[in-house]
C-alpha positions in Angstrom: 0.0 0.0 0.0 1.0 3.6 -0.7 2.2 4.9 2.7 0.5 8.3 2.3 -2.7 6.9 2.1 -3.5 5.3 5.1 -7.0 4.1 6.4 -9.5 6.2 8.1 -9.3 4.2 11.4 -5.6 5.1 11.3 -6.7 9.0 11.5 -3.9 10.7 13.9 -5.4 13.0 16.1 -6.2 16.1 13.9 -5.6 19.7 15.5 -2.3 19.5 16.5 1.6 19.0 14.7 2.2 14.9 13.8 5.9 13.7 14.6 8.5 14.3 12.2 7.1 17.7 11.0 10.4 20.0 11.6 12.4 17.4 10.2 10.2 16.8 6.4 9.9 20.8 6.8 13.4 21.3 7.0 14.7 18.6 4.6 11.7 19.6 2.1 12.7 23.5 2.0 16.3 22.7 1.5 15.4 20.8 -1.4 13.4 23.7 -2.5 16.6 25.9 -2.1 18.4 23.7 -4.5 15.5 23.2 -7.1 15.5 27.1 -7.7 19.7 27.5 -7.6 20.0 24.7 -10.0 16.8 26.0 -12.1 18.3 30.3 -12.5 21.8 29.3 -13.2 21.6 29.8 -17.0 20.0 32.7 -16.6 23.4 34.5 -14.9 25.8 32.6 -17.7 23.6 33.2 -20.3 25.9 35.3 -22.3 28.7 32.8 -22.0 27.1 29.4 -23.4 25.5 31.6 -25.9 29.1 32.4 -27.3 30.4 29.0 -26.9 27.3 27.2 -28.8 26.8 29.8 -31.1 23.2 30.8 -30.3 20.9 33.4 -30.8 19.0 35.7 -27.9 15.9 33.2 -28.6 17.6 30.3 -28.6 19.8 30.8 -25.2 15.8 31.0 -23.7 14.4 28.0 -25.3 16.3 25.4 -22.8 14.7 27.5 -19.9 11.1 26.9 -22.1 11.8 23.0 -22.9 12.1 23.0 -19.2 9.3 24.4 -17.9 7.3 22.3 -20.5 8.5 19.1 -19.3 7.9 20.2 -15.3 4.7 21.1 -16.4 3.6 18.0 -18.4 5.2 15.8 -15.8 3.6 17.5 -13.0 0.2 15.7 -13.5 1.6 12.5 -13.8 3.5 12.7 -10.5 -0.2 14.1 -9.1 -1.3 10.9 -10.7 1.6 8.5 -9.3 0.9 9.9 -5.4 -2.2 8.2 -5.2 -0.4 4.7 -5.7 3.2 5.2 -4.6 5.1 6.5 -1.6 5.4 10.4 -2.0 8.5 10.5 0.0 10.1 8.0 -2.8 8.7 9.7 -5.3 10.4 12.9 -4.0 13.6 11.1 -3.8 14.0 10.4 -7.1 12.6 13.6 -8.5 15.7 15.2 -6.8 18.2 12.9 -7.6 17.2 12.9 -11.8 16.9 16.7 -11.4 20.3 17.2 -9.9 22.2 14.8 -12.4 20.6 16.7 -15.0 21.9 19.8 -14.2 25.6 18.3 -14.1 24.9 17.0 -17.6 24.4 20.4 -18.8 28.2 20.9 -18.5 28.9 18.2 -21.0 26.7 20.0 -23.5 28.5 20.4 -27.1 25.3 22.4 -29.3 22.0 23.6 -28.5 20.2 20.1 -28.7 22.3 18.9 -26.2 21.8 21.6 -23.6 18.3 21.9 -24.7 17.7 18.3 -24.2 19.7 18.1 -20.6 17.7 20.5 -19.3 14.7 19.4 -20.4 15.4 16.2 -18.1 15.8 18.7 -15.3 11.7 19.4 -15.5 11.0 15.7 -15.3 12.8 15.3 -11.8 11.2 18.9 -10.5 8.0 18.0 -11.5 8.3 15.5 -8.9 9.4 17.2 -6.1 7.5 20.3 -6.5 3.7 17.9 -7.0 4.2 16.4 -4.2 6.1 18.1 -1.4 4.0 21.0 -0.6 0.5 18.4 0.2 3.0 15.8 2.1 3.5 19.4 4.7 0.3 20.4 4.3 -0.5 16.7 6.3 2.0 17.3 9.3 -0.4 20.7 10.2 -3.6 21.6 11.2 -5.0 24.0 8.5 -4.6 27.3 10.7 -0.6 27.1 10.6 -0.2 26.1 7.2 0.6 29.7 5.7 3.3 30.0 8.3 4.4 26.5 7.1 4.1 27.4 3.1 5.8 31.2 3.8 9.1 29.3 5.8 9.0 26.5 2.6 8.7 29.5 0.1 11.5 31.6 1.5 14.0 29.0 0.0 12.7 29.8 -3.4 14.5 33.6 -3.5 17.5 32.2 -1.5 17.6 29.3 -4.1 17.8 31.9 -7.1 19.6 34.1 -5.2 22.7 31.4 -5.2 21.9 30.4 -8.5 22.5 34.3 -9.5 25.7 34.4 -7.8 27.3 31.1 -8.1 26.6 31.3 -11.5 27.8 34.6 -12.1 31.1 33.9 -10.4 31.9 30.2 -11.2 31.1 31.1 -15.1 33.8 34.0 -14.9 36.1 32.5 -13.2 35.5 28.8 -14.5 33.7 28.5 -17.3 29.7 28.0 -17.3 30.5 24.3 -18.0 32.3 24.2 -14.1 29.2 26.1 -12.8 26.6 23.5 -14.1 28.5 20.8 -12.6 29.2 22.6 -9.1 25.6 23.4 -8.4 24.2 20.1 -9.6 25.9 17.7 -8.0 25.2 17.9 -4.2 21.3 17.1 -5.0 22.5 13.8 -5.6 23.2 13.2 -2.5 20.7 15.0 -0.7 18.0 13.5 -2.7 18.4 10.1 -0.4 17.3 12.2 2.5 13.6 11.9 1.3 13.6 8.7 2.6 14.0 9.3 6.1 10.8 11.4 6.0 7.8 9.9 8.3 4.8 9.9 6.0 1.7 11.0 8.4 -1.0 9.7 5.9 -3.1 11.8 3.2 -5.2 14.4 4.7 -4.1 13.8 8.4 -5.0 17.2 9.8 -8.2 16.9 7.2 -11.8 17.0 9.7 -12.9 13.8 8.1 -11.2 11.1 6.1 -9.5 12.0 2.6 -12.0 10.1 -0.3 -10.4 7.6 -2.3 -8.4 9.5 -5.1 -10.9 10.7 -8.2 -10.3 9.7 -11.9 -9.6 13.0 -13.9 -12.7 13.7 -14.8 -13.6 14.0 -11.8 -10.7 15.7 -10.5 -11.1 18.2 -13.3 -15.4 18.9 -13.0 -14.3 19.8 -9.1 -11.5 21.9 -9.7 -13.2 23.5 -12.5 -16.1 24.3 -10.8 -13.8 25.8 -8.3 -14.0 29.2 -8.0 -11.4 30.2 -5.4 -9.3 27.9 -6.9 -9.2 29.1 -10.7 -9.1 32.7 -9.7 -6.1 32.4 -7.4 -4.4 30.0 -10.3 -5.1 32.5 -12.9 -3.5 35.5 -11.1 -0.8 33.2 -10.1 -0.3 32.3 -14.1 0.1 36.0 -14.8 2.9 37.2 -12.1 4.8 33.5 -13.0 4.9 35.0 -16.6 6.2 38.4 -15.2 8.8 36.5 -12.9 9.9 34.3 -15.5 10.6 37.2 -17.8 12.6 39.0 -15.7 14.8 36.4 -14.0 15.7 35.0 -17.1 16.5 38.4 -19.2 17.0 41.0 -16.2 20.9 40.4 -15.7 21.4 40.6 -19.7 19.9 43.9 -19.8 22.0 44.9 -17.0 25.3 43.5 -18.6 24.3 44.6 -22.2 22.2 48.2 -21.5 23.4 49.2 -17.6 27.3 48.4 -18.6 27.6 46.4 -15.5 29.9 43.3 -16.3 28.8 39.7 -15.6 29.4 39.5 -12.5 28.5 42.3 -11.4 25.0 41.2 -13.1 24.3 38.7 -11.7 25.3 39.4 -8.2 23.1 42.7 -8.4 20.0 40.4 -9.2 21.3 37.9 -6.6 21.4 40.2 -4.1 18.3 42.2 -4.7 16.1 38.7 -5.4 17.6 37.4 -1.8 17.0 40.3 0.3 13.6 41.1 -1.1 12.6 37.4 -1.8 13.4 36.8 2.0 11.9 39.9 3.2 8.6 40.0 1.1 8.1 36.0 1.5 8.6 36.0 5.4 6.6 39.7 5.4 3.6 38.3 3.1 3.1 35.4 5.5 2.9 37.3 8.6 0.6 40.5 7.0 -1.5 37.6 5.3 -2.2 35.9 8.9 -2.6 39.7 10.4 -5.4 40.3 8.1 -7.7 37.6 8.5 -10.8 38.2 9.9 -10.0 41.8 8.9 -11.3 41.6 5.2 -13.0 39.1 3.1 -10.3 36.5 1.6 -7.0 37.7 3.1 -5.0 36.4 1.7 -6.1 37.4 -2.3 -6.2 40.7 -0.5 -2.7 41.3 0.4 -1.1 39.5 -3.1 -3.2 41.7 -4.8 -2.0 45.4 -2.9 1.9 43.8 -2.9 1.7 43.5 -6.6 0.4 46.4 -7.4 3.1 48.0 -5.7 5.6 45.6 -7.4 4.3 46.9 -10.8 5.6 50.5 -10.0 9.1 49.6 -9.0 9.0 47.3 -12.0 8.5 49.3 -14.6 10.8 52.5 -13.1 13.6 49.6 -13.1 13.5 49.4 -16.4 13.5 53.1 -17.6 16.3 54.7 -14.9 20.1 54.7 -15.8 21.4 54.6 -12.3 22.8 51.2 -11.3 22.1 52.0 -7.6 18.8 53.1 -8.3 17.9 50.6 -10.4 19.2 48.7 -7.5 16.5 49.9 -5.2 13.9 49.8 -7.4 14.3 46.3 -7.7 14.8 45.8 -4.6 11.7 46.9 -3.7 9.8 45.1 -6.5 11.4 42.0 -5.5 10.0 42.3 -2.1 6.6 43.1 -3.2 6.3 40.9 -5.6 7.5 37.8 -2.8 4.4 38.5 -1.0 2.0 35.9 -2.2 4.4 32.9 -2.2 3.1 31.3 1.3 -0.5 33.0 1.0 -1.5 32.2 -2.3 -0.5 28.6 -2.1 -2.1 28.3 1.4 -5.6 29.5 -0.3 -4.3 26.6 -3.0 -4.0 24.0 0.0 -7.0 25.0 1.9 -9.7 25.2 -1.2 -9.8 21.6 -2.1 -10.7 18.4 -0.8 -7.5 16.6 0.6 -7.8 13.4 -1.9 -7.4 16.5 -4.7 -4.3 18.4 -3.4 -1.7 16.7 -5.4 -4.0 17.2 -8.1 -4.8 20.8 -7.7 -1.3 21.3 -7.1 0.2 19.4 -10.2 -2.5 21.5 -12.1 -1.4 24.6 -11.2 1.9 23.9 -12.2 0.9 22.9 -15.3 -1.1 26.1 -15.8 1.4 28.7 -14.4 3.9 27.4 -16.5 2.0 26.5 -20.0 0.6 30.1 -19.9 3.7 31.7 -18.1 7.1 31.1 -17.7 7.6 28.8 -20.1 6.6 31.1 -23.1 7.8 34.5 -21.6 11.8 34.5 -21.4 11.2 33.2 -25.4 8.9 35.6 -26.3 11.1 38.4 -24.7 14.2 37.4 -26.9 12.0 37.1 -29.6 10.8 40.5 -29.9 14.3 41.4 -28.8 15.6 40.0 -32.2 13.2 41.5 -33.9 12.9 44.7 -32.8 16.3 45.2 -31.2 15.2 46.5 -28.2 15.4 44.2 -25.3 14.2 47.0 -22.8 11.3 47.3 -24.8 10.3 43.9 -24.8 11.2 44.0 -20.7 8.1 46.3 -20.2 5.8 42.6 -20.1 7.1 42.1 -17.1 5.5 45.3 -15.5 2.1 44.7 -17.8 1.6 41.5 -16.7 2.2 42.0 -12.8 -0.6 45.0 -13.5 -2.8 41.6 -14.6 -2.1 39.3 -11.8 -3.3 42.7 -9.8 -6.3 42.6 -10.9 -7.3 39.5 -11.2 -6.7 38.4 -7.3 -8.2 41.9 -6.7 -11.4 40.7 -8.3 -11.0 37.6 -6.0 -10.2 39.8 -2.6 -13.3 41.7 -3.7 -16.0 39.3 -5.3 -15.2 35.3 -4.2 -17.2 34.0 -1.4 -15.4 33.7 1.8 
């Protein structure tokens, strides 16, 4: 039997933290620190494999795209997988394919290669990423869970962060071929951690038993008839698309418009995404908890204010010449736009029927990344090439935060509570 689905009789008592929690908390949010280091890499030597393979602005985005596709394709099947297997195994082995992937990169000797390694790297994410935030969500009653999703989340601006920096200084000092090998590596070995994780059971904290697990159709009619759900998703699609964008392309325009060099870059982006990704994830959490029970769906309230804020900074980011006011500017965009991290996958968690989570979850993957950040850094170089104008092409990133805005603003403002 799969030994996250245990019978009802076997209920723990619900209301209070299972054993093993800090442990599968700490272990999972590591992992998430690795996933997004190993995942923004590129992005800081983009320049440098570029020359070496002999690519074009487009083409040095399309790994990052064959990527996404394949963690977004896979996603589902890993939601699919949790209802038979052992999610902790299944984690395990989405880390350690995702890590040897990385390495793989380095042996790269044309575009298919590298497109192809890190297209592998999705497969092995897709994993992890399915599964890990509904195995938490079982260790807590559903009143701490934000606090639990805003400590996981805070590894994602850390993770990319290090992947910034590492990448920026390995590739200048070694070669981007060393820096895909350095970072990937170590997940090998952390990845058989995940099996010293204590499984509490499928919907553990849930007030009654979890149902058995739904076909798809089914999965889909509920989810679809989901309000809270496909509203939060949706707004989520639109700031992934922004954040996508700008990771990817953001330390290019500093290196090619700002006349910053490549290290320089990418420690500027490193620095700004870890400060404000720490501050605005840990900040989000806390305000989102604050606010309940002073305005109708709290936490769609707060993402929606914090990224209309981010817009602003966004877009002046783009258009000042100042590299230490840029600096601030993004600075401050990076911490607004961390805000809805533990909140907006909390109203995720919390929406749906605990026999649906992985599902809902592996859906939203799919959908954040099918209609986000797997077609904007592409898109960006494309108009890039065609136009000439990377900055110009930058201003999606500051459009489509204004989206996501509005949409969870219609959710603050019209979804039931």
């Amino acid at each position: 039997m799969n030994d996250s689905i245990a019978p009802s009789r076997s209920q723990p008592e619900q209301g209070r933290v299972l054993p093993g929690a800090a442990f599968a908390v700490g272990l999972l949010t590591a992992m998430n620190m690795l996933n997004y280091l190993d995942r923004y890499v590129p992005s800081a030597v983009k320049d440098l494999f570029k020359a070496d393979l002999e690519l074009t602005d487009a083409q040095t985005s399309l790994p990052l795209s064959a990527f996404v596709i394949v963690y977004m394709l896979a996603s589902p099947v890993f939601g699919a997988l949790a209802d038979r297997y052992s999610r902790k195994w299944l984690i395990g082995a989405g880390v350690f394919l995702w890590s040897l992937a990385t390495a793989a990169a380095a042996l790269a000797t044309g575009f298919w290669h590298f497109l192809i390694a890190r297209a592998a790297v999705g497969i092995g994410e897709a994993a992890y990423a399915t599964l890990a935030p509904a195995l938490m969500s079982d260790f807590y009653p559903a009143g701490r869970r934000n606090r639990i999703m805003t400590i996981f989340y805070t590894a994602i601006p850390v993770g990319a962060a290090l992947g910034f920096i590492l990448g920026g200084i390995l590739g200048e000092d070694f070669g981007w071929r060393a820096a895909f090998l350095i970072v990937g590596l170590p997940g090998v070995l952390v990845a058989f951690l995940a099996l010293l994780i204590r499984d509490p059971g499928l919907g553990a904290q849930d007030r009654r038993p979890p149902e058995s697990a739904p076909g798809w159709s089914r999965a889909l009619a509920a989810l679809a008839g989901n309000r809270t759900y496909l509203t939060t998703v949706a707004g989520y699609t639109a700031v992934t698309f922004a954040s996508g964008a700008m990771a990817d392309w953001f330390p290019t325009f500093l290196y090619r418009y700002r006349g910053m060099g490549l290290e320089a870059a990418g420690s500027m982006v490193g620095f700004v995404t870890v400060v404000g990704g720490l501050g605005g994830t840990m900040a989000g959490g806390l305000l989102a908890d604050r606010l309940r029970g002073r305005t109708r769906q709290p936490y769609l309230a707060l993402s929606a204010v914090s990224m209309a804020a981010a817009t602003l900074f966004a877009w002046w980011a783009l258009h000042l010449e100042n590299p230490l006011a840029i600096m601030l500017c993004v600075l401050v965009a990076q911490f607004f736009m961390w805000f809805y991290n533990g909140p907006v996958n909390t109203v995720i968690l919390n929406c749906v029927d605990p026999a649906l989570r992985a599902r809902a979850f592996s859906l939203s993957i799919l959908s954040i990344h099918i209609l986000g950040d797997a077609i904007s850094p592409p898109i960006v170089g494309a108009i890039s090439d065609f136009t000439g104008s990377l900055p110009g092409a930058l201003i999606l990133v500051p459009l489509t935060l204004l989206l996501g805005t509005l949409v969870w603003g219609v959710g603050w403002r019209r979804l039931p509570e």
